[in-house]
VMD Tcl script that draws the C-alpha trace (Angstrom):
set ca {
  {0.00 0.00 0.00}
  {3.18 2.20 0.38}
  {3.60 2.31 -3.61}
  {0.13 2.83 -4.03}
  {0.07 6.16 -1.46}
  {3.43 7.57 -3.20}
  {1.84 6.85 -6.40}
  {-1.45 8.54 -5.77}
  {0.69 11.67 -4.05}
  {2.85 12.03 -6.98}
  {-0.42 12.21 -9.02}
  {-1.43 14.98 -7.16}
  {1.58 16.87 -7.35}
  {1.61 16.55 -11.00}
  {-1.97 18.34 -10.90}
  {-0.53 20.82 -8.75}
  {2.18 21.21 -10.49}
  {0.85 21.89 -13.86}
  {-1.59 24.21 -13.00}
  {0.75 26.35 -11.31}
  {2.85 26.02 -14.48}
  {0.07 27.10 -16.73}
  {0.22 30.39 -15.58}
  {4.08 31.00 -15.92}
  {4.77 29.14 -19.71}
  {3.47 30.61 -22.74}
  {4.61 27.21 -24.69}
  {2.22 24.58 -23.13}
  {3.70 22.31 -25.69}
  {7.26 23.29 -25.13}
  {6.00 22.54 -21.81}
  {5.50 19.12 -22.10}
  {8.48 18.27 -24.03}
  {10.16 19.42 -21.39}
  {8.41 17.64 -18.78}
  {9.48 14.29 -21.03}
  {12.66 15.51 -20.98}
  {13.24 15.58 -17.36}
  {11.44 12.46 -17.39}
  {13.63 10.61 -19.31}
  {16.94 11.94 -17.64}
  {15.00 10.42 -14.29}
  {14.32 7.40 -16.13}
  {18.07 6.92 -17.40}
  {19.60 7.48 -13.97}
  {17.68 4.59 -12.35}
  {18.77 2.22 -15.12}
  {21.69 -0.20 -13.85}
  {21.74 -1.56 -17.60}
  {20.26 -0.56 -20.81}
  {19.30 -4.41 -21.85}
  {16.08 -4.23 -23.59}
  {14.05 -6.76 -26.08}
  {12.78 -6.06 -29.77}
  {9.25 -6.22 -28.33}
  {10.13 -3.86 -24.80}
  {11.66 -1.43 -27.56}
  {8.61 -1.23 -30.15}
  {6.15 -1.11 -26.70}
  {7.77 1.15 -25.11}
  {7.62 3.99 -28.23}
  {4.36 3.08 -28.69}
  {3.20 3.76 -25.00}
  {4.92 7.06 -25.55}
  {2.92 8.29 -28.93}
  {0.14 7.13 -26.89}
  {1.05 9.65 -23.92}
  {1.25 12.71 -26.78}
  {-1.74 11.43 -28.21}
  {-3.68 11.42 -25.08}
  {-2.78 14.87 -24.64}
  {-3.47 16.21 -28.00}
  {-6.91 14.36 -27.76}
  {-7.22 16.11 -24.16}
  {-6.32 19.54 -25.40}
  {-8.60 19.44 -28.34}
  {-11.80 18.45 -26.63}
  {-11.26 21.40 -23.70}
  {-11.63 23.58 -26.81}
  {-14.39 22.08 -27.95}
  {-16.42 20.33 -25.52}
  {-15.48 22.57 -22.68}
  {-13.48 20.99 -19.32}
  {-16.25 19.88 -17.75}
  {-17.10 16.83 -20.12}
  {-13.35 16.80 -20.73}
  {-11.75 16.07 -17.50}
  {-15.29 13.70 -16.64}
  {-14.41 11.23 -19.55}
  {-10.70 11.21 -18.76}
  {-11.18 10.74 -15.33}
  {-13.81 7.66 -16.40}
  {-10.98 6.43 -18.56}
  {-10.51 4.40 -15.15}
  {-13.12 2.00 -16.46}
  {-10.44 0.78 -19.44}
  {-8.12 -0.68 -17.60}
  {-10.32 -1.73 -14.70}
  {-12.52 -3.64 -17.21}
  {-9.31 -4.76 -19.05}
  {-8.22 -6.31 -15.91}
  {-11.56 -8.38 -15.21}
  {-11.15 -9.59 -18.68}
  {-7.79 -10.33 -19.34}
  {-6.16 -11.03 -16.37}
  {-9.34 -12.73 -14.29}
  {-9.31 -10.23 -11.74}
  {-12.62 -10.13 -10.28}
  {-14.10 -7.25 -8.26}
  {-16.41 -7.29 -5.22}
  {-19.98 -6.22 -5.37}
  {-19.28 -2.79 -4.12}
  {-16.27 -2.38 -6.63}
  {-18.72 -3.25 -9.36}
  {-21.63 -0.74 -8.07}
  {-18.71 2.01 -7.90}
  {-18.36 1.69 -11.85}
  {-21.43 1.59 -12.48}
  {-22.20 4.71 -10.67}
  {-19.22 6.05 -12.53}
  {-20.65 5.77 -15.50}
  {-24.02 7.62 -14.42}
  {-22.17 10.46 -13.02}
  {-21.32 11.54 -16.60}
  {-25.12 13.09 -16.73}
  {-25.05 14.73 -13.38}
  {-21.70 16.13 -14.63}
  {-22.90 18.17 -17.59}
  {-22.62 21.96 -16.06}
  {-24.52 24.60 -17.16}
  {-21.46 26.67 -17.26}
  {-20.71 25.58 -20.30}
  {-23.25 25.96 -23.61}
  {-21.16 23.97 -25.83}
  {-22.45 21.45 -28.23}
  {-21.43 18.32 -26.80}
  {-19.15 16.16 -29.82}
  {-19.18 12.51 -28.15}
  {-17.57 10.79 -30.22}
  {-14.26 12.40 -29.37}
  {-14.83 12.42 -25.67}
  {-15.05 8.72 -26.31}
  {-11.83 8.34 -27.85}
  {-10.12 10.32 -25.28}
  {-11.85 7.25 -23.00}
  {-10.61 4.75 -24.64}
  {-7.04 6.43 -25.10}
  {-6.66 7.85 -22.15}
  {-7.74 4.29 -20.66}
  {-5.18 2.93 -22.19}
  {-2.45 4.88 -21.60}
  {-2.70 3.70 -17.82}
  {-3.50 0.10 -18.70}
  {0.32 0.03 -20.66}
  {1.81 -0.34 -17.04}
  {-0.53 -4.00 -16.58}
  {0.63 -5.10 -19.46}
  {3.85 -4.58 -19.04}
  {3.75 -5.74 -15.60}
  {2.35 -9.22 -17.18}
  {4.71 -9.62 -19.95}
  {7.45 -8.06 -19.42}
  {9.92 -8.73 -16.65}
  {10.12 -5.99 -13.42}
  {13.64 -5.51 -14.02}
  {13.24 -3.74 -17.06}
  {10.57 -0.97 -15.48}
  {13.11 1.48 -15.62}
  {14.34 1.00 -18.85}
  {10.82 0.70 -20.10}
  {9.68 4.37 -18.55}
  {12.92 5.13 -20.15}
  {11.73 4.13 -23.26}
  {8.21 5.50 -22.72}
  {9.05 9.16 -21.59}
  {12.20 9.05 -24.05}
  {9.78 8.46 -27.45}
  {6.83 10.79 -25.77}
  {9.67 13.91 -25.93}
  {10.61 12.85 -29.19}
  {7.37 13.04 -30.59}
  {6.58 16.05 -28.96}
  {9.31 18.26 -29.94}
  {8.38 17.01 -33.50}
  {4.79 18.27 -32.67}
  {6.21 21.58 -31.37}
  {8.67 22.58 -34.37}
  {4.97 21.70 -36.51}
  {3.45 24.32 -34.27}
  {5.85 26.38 -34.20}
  {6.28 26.99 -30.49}
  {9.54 27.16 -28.36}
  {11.04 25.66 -25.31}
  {12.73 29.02 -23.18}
  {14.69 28.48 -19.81}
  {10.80 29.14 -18.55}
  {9.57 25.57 -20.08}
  {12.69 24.18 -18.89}
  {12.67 25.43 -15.46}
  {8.95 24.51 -15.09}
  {8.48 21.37 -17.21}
  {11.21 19.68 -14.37}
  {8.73 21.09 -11.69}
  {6.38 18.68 -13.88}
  {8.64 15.81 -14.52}
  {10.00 15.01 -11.51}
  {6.56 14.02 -10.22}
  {5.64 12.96 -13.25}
  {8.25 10.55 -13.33}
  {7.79 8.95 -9.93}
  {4.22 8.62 -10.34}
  {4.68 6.11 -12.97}
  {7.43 4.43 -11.57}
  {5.31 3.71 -7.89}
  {2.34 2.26 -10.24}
  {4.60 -0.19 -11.75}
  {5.48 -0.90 -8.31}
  {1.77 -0.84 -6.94}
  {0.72 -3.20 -9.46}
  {3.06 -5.69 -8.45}
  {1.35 -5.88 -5.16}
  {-2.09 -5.17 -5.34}
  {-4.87 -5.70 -8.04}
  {-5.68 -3.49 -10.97}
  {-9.31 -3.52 -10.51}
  {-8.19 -1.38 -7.29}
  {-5.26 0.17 -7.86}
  {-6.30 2.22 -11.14}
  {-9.84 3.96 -9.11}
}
mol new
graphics top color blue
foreach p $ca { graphics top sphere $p radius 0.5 }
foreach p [lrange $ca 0 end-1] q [lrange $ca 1 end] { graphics top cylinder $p $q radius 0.2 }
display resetview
């Protein structure tokens, strides 16, 4: 339960973290990369050896488009859907993995567990603010679900496949590819990465960083099905 607490703190930070870094960066992109960046130099310096598979290599790029994807996806629908819906279907995004979990792996909730998903699910309607007039566009809050759900559920699989001795190399990997794609994404948009990115994209990344890393961690201890709510 130790993992799980750091994890869940780190989480928070993060939160805390960005917002606060909203208000000094005029790059949010440049933001991010930077937040990889310092990510990946974590990532490197808890690596006793850089051993890693054909198949670690190919999943571990591929969690990290799915990171920058995520974000794109979360960025896009603020604009158009408003936050509300926005951070509601991200946040039910638990549901992928937890479902995955049940199906996949065989791990089966309790009674209450399954009434707390289902409720879940219903909050989406009690969610929908008046604050906001927009036109709700569903069909890419669902993707952001879906993708968002996903992202998360990369640390089960790898946990199942993949041996623990390689979590480091595999957030390595992970954070490594998502800064590579997103400084691609930034030169497209044309943004920059000042000292101001830098300086607050490590306030990002360092709890950034260990959140991930005390998931992998958690999920060698306890079950999905709780560990992702």
């Amino acid at each position: 339960m130790i993992y799980l607490g750091l994890a869940i703190f780190s989480s928070c930070m993060v939160s805390v973290c960005m917002r606060f870094a909203e208000k000094k960066s005029q790059y949010p992109l440049g933001l991010l990369a930077s937040n990889y960046l310092i990510c990946s130099i974590m990532a490197m310096i808890y690596c006793d050896q850089f051993q890693f598979s054909l198949g670690l290599g190919a999943f571990g790029f591929l969690n990290g488009l799915t990171y920058l994807i995520a974000f794109i996806l979360i960025q896009w629908n603020i604009r158009n859907n408003g936050m509300i819906m926005t951070s509601t279907f991200n946040k039910l995004g638990v549901t992928v993995p937890v479902l995955a979990s049940m199906l996949l792996f065989h791990e089966n909730p309790t009674l209450t567990q399954c009434l707390g998903m289902i409720l879940a699910g219903l909050s989406i309607f009690l969610l929908k603010g008046k604050s906001e007039q927009k036109p709700m566009r569903l069909l890419p809050l669902v993707v952001l679900l879906f993708m968002g759900g996903f992202t998360d559920f990369t640390s089960k699989i790898f946990e199942m496949i993949f041996d623990v001795m390689y979590k480091d190399v595999f957030l390595f990997l992970t954070f490594f590819s998502a800064m590579l794609f997103c400084v691609v994404y930034v030169l497209m948009k044309k943004q920059k990465i000042t000292g101001t990115e830098l300086f607050y994209g490590a306030l990002i990344g360092l709890p950034n960083y260990y959140s991930a890393r005390f998931l992998l961690h958690a999920l060698t201890q306890i079950d999905a099905i709780v560990v992702y709510p």
